[in-house]
Backbone bond lengths (Angstrom), bond angles and torsions (degrees), N, CA, C in turn:
res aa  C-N    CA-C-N  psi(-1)  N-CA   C-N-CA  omega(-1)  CA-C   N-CA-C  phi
1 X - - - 1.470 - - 1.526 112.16 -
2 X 1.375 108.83 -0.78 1.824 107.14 170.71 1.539 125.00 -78.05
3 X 1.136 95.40 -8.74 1.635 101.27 -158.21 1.682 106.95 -101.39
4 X 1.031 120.76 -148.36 1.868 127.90 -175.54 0.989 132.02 -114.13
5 X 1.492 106.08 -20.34 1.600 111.11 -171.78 1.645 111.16 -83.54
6 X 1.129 97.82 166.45 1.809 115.40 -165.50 1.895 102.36 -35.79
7 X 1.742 86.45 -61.92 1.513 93.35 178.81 1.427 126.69 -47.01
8 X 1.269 106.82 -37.87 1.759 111.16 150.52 1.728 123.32 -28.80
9 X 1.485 92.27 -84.84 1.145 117.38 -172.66 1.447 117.80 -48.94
10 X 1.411 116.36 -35.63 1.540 127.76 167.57 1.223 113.50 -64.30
11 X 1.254 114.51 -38.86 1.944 108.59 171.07 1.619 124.76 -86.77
12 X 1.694 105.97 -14.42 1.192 107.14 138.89 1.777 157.74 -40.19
13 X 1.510 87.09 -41.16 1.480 109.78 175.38 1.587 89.76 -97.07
14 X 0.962 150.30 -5.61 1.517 126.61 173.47 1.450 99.92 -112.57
15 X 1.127 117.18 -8.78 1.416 85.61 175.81 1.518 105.54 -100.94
16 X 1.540 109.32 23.90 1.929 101.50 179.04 1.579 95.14 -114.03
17 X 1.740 105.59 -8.51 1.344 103.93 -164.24 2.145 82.87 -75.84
18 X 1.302 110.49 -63.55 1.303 125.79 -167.19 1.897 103.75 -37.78
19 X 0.839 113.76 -3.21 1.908 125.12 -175.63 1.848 104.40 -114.41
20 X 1.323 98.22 9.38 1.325 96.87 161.07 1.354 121.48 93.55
21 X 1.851 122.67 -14.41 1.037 144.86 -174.49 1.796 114.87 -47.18
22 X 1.380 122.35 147.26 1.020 120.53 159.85 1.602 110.15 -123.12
23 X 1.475 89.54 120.06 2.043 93.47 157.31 1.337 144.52 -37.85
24 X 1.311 152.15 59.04 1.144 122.65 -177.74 1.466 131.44 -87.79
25 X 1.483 143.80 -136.48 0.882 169.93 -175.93 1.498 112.41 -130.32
26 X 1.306 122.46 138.20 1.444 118.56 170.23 1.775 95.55 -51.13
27 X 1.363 121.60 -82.49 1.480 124.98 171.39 1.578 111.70 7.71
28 X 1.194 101.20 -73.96 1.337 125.41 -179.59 1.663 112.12 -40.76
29 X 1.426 92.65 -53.76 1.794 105.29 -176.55 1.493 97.49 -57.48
30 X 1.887 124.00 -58.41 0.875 125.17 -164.96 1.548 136.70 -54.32
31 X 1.253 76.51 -41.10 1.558 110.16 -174.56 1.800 110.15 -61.97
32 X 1.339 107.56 -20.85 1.732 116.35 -164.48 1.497 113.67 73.20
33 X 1.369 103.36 25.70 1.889 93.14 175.07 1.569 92.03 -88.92
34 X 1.210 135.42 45.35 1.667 123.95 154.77 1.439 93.48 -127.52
35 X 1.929 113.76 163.76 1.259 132.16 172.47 1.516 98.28 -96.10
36 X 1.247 97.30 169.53 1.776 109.71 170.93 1.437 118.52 -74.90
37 X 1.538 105.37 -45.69 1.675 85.29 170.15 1.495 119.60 -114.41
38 X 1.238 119.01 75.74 1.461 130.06 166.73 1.576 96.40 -129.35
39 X 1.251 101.86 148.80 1.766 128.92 -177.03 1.627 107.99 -94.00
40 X 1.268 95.20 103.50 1.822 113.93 170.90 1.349 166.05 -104.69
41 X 0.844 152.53 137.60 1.719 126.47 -162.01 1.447 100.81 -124.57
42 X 1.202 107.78 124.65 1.525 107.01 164.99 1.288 121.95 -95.39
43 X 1.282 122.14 88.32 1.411 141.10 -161.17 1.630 103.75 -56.20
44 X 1.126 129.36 101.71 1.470 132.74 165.84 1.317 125.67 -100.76
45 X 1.224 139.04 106.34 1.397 136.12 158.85 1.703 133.34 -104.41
46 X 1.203 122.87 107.49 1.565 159.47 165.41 1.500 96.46 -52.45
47 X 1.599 128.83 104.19 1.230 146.51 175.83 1.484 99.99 -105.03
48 X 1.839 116.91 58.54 1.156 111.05 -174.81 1.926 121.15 -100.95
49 X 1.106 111.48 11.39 1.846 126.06 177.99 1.807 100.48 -152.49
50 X 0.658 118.60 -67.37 2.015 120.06 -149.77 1.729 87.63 -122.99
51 X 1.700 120.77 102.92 1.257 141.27 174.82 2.073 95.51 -88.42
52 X 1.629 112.54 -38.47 1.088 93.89 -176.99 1.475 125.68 -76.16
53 X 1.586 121.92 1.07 1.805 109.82 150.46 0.833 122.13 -54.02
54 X 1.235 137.27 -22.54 1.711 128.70 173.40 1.386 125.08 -30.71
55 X 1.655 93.30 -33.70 1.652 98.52 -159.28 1.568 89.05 -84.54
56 X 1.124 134.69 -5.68 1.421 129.75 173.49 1.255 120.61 -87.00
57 X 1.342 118.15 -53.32 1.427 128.23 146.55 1.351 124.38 -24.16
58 X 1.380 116.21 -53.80 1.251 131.71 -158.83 2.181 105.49 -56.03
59 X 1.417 94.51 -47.54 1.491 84.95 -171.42 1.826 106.83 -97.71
60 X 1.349 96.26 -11.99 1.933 87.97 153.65 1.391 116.34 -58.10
61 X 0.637 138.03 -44.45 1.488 163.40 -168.85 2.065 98.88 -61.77
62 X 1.551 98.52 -60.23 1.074 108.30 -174.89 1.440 113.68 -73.06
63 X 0.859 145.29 -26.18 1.874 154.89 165.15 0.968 106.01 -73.87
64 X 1.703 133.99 -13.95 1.461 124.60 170.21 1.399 117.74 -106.61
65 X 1.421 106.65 0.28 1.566 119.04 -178.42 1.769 104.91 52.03
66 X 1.256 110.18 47.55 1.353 129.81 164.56 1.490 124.99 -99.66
67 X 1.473 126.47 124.67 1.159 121.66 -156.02 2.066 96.58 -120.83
68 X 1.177 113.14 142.91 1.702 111.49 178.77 1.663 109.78 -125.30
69 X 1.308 115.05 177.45 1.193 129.13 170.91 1.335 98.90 -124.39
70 X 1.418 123.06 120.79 1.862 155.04 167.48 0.888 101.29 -70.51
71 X 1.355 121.95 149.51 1.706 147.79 161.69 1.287 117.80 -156.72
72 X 1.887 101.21 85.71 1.743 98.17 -178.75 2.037 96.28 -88.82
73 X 1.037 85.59 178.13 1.572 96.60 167.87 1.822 116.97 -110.35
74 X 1.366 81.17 152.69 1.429 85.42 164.58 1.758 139.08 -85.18
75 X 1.256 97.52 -26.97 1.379 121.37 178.79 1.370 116.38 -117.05
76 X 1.840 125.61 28.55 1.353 95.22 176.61 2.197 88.82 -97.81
77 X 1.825 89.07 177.62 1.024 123.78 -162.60 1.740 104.21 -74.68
78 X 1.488 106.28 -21.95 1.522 87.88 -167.51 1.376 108.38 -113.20
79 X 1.562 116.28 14.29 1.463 112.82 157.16 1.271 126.27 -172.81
80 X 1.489 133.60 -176.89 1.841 119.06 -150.37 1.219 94.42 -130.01
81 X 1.763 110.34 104.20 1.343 131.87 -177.73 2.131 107.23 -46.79
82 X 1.487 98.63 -28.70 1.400 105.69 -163.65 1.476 102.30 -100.91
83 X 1.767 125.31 4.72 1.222 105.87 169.50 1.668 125.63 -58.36
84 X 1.170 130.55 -179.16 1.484 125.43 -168.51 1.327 93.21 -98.80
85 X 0.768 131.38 -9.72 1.682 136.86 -171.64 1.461 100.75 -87.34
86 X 1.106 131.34 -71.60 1.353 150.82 -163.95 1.465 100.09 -75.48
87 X 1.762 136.85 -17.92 1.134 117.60 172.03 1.462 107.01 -89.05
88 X 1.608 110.52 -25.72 1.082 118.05 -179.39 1.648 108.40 -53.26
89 X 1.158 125.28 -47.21 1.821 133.74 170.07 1.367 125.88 -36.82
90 X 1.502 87.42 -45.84 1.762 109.38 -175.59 1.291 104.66 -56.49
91 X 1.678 113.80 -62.25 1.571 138.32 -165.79 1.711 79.88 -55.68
92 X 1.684 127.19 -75.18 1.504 93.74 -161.53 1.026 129.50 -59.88
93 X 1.527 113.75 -40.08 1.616 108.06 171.33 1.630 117.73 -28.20
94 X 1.266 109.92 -56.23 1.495 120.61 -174.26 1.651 95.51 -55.10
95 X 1.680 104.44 -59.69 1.631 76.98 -176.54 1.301 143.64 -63.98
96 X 1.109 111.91 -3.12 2.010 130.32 166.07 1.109 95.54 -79.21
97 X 1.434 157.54 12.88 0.880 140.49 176.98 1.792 149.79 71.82
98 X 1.679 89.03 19.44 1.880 130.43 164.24 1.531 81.37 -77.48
99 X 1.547 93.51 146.58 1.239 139.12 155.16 1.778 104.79 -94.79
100 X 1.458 112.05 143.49 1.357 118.99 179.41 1.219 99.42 -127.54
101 X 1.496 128.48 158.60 1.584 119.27 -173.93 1.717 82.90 -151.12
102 X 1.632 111.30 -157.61 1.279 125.47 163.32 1.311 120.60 -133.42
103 X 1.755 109.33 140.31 1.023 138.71 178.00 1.364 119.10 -61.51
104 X 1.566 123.12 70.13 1.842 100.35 -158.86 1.335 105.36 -88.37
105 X 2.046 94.26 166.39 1.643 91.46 170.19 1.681 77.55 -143.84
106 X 1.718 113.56 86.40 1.237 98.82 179.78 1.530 107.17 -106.46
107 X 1.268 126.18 17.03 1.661 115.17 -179.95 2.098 85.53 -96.30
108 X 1.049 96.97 -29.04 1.660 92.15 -156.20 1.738 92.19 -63.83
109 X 1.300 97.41 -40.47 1.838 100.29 -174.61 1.368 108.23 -48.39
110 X 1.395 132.58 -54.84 1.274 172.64 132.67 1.570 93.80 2.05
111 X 1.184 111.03 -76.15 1.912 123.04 -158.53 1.870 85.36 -70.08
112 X 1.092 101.81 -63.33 1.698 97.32 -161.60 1.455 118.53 -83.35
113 X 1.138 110.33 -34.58 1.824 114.59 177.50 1.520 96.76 -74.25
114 X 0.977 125.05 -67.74 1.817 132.56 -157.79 1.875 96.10 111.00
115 X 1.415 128.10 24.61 1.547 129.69 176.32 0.986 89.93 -79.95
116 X 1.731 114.85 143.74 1.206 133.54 140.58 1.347 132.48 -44.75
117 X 1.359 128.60 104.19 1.745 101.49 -157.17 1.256 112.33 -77.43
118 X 1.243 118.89 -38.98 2.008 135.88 152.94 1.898 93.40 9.08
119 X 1.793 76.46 -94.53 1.564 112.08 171.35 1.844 119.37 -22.32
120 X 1.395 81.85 -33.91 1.849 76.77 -159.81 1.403 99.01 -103.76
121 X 1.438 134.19 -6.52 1.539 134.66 -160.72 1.568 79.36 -105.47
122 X 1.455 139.93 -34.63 1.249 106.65 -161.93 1.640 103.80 -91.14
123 X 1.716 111.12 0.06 1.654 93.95 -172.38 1.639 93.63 -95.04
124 X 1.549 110.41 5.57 1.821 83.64 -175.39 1.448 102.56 -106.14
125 X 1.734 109.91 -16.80 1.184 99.63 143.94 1.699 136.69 -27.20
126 X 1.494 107.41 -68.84 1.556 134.19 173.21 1.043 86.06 -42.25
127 X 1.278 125.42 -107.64 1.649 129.38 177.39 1.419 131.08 10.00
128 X 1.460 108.30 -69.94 1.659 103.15 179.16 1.929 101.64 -81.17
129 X 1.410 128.49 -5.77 1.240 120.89 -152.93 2.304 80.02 -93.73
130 X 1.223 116.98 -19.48 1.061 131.52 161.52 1.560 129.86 -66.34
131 X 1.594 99.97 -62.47 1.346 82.89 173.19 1.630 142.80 -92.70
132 X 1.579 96.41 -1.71 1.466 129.98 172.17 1.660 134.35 -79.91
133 X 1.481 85.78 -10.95 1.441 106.03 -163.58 1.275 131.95 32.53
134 X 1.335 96.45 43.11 1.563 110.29 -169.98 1.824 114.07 -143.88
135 X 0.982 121.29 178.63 1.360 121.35 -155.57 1.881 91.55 -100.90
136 X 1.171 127.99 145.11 1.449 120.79 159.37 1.434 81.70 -96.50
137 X 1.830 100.81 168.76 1.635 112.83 -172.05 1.778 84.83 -161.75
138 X 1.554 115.52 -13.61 1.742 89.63 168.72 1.829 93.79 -170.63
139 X 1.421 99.73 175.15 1.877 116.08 -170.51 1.714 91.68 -126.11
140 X 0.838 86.19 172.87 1.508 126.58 177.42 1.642 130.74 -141.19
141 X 1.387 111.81 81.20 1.709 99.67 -156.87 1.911 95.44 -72.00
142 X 1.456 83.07 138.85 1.871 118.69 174.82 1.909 86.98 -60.92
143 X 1.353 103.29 143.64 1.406 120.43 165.55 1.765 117.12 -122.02
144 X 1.269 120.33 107.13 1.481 124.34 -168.89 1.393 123.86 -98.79
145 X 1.375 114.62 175.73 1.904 106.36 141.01 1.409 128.46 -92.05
146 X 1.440 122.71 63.21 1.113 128.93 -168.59 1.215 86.18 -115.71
147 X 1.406 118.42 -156.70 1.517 139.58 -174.13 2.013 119.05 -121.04
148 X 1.768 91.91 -7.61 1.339 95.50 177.29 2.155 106.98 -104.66
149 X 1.127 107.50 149.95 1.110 142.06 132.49 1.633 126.58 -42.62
150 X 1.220 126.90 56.24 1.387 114.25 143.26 1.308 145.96 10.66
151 X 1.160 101.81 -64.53 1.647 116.24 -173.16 1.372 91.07 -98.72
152 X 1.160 154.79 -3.82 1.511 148.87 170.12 1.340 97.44 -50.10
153 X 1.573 125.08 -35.27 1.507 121.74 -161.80 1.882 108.35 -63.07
154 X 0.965 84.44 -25.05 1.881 83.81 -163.67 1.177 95.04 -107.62
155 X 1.456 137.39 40.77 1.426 143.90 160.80 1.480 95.97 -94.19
156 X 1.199 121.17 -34.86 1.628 132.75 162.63 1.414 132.30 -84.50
157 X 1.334 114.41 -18.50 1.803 120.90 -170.71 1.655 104.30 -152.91
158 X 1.513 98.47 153.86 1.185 112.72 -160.79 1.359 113.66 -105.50
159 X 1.790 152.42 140.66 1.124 119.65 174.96 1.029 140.55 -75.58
160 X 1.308 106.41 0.62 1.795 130.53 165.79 1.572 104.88 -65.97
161 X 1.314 126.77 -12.15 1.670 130.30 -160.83 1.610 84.73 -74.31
162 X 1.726 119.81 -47.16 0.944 126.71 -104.35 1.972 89.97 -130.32
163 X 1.183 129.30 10.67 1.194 153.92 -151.65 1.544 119.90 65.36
164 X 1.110 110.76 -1.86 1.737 121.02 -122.78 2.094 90.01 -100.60
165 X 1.227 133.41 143.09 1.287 123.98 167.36 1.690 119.87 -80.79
166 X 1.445 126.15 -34.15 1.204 109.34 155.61 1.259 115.70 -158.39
167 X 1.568 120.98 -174.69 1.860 116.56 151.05 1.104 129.20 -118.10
168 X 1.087 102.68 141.16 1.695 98.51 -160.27 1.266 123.67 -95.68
169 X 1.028 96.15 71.73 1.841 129.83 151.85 1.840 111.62 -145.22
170 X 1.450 91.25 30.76 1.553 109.37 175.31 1.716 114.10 -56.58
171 X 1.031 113.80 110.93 2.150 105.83 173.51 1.209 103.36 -42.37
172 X 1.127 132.75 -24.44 1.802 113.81 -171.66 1.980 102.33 -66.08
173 X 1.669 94.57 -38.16 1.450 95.18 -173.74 1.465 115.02 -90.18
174 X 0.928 110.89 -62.15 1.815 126.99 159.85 1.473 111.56 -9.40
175 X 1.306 109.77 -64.09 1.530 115.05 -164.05 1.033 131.62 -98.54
176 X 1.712 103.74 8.04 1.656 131.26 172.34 1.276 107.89 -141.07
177 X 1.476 115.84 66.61 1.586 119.94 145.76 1.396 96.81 178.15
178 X 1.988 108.44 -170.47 0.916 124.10 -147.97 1.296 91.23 -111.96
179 X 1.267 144.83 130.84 1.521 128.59 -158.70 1.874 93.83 -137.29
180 X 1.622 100.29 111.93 1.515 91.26 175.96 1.718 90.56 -107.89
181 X 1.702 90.81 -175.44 1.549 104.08 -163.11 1.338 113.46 -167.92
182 X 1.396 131.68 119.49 1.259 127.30 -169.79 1.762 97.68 -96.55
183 X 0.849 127.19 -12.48 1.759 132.15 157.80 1.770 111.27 -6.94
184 X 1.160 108.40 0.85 1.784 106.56 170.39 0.910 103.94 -129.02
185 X 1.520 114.22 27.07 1.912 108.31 -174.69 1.424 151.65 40.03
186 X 1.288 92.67 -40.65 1.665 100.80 165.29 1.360 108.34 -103.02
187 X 1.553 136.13 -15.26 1.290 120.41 -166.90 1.965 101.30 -143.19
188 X 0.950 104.64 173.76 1.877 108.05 161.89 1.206 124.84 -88.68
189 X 0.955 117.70 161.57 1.709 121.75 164.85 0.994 92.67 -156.14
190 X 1.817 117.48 169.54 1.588 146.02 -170.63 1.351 110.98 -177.38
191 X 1.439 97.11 159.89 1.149 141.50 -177.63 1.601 125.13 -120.80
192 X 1.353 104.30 128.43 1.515 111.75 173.90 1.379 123.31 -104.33
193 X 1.341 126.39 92.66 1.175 115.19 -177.48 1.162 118.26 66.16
194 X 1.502 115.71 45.48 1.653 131.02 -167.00 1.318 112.95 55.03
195 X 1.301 132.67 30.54 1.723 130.08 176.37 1.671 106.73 -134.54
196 X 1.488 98.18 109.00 1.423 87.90 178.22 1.466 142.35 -71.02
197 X 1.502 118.23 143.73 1.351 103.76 -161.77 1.330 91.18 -82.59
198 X 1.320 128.42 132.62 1.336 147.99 151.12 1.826 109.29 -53.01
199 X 1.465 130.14 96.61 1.038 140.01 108.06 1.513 77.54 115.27
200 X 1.395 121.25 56.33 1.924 140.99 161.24 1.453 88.83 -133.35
201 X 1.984 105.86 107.03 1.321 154.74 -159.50 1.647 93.31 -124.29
202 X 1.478 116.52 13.36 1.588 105.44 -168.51 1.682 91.67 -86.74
203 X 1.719 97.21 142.50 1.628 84.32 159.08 1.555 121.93 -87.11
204 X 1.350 106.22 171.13 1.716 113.99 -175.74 1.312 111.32 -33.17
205 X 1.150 137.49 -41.49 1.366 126.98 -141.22 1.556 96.55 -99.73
206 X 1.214 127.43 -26.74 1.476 132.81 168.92 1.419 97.29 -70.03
207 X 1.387 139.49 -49.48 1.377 126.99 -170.07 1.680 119.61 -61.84
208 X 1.599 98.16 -22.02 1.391 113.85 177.93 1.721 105.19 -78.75
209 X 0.939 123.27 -32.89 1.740 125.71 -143.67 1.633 89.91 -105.82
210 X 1.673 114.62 -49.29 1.951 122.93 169.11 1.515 116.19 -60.33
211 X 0.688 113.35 -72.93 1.653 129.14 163.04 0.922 144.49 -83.06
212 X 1.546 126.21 -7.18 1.610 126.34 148.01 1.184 108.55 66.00
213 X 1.162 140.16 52.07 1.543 160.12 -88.58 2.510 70.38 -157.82
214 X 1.453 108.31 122.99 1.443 85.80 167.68 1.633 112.23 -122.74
215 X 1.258 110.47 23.11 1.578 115.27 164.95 1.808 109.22 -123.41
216 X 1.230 129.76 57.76 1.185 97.40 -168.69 1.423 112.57 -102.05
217 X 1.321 119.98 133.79 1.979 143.39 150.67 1.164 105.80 -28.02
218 X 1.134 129.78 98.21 1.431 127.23 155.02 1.743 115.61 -88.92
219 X 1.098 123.57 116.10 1.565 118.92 166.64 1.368 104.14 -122.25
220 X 1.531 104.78 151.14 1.600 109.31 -161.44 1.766 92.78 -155.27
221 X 1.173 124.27 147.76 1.473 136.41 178.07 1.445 101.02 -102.87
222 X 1.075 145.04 156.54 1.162 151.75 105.25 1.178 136.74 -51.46
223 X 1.440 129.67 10.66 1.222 129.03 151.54 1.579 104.34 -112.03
224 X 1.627 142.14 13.90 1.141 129.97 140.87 1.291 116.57 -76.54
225 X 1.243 137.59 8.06 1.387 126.88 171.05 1.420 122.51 -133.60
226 X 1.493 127.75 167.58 1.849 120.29 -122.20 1.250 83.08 169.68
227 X 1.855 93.60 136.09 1.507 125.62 155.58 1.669 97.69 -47.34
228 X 1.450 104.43 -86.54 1.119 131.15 -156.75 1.857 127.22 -83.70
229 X 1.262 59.58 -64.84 1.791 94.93 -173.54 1.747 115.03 -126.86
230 X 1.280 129.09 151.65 1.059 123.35 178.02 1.574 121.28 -73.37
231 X 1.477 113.37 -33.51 1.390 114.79 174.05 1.235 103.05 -96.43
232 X 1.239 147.61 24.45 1.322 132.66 119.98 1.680 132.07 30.77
């Protein structure tokens, strides 16, 4: 259970499920469909390189009666948010009962295009609320090697501006839980209550079972995890 591959990751989610945990949705978080003292995971997934693991994910997910919140992008490089294939994924995900949101990169649009990001968050809004047939209700700003800041955008705007209920790097969530993250691909990192723990490599399910952690952030990529191999 240390390592990356699926089989990992599947005994991951059961062994946080077996500690009593409940899944939600950011939505879910937002929304107040959780109590204060029940033990939770806010299932996050970052569709930031390889959108087609999903379909692998998708029925792990489904045998554990585990539900997530998606964030593909619109603009990354290694695949086409608007193919028919890949919207087709989205729509099932949604119909199992995932939430899908967006992946933004609106300062970078902003810094390097000269786009309005205002302008451009509410048409991709339009966009997926089109081709998803479903409502977006929150983003997730993309973090790069560029020179922009992401989340700089909402130092100025609100997601209420924008129809949207929140982003999730919201203080309500951020600054009350334990937030792990496979975001270095080969290893974990976290955060306590927005402070990172300096050099705790534990994965989630130990942070749940050691520390009893009762809000914890789960974010997970789909291109850190693999049959075999990572480039797969």
């Amino acid at each position: 259970m240390s390592g990356f591959r699926y089989a990992d990751y599947t005994d991951m989610l059961k062994a946080i499920l077996d500690q009593g945990y409940r899944f939600v949705t950011l939505r879910e978080f937002f929304e107040g469909k959780v109590t204060k003292d029940e033990k939770i995971v806010v299932n996050r997934i970052d569709v930031d390189v390889k959108i087609g693991r999903l379909r692998v994910l998708r029925p792990i997910f489904a045998e554990l009666g585990i539900r997530s919140s998606v964030y593909p992008r619109l603009h990354a490089p290694g695949y086409n948010l608007l193919n028919f294939g890949t919207v087709r994924l989205l729509r099932e995900l949604i119909e199992d009962g995932h939430e899908v949101g967006f992946h933004t990169e609106l300062m970078d649009a902003s810094g390097f295009l000269g786009v309005d990001p205002r302008s451009l968050l509410r048409a991709q809004i339009d966009l997926m609320h089109i081709l998803l047939n479903a409502p977006i209700v929150g983003t997730a700003s993309h973090g790069d090697m560029t020179p922009y800041n992401n989340l700089d955008f909402w130092k100025t705007n609100k997601p209420q501006d924008f129809g949207l209920i929140y982003e999730a790097y919201d203080a309500r969530l951020w600054n009350d839980c334990r937030y792990v993250s496979d975001s270095e691909w080969t290893q974990w990192k976290s955060y306590d209550n927005g402070v990172l723990r300096d050099g705790d490599r534990r994965p989630p399910h130990l942070h749940a079972a050691e520390d009893g952690t009762r809000v914890l952030y789960l974010l997970t990529h789909p291109e850190s995890w693999y049959e075999h191999y990572i480039h797969e």
